[in-house]
N, C-alpha and C positions, 0 to 999 in steps of 0.2 A: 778424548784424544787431545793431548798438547800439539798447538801448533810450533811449524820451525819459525823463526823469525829472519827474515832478510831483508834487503837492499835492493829496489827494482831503480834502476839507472833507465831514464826514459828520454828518447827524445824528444825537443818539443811537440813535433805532430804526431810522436805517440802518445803523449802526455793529452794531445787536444782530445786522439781519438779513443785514447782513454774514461776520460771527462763525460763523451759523447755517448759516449756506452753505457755510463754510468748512470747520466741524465735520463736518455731515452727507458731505461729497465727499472728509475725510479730507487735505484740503491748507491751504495757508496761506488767509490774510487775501488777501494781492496776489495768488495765484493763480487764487482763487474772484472776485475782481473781474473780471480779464483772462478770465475763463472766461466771462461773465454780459456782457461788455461783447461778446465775441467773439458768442457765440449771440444774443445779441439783434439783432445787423448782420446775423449771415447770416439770422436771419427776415425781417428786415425787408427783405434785397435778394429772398428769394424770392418773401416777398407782394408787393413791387412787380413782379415778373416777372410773376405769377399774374395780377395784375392789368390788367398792360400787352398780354398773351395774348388776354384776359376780352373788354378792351376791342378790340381787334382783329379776335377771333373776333365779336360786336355787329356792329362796323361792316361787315364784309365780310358777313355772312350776315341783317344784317338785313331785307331782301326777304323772305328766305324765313322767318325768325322774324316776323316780319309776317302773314307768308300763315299760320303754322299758328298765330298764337294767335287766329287768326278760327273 
């Protein structure tokens, strides 16, 4: 797969805590980004799973989460 190529605009303390990332994991600058950009999508598609569950598991069993928080 080809990658795209772009232009990351950083400020400086995101640039330091870029660096920092990069340091501590022992890889580059662009790796520690694609690392941090990767893991933050798959959190964010898990809590919306979790949550579209959540909300599901409510709507179907709310009767009976009714009945027992009486």
């Amino acid at each position: 797969m080809v990658g795209m190529a772009m232009t990351l605009r950083l400020t400086d303390e995101q640039e330091r805590a870029l660096a920092l990332l990069a340091e501590v994991d022992g890889v580059s600058k662009h790796e520690a980004a694609v690392r941090a950009i990767t893991d933050v999508a798959a959190r964010r598609v898990k809590e919306d799973r979790v949550r579209a569950l959540s909300r599901d598991g409510r709507e179907r069993y709310a009767a009976l989460l009714d009945r027992l928080a009486q």
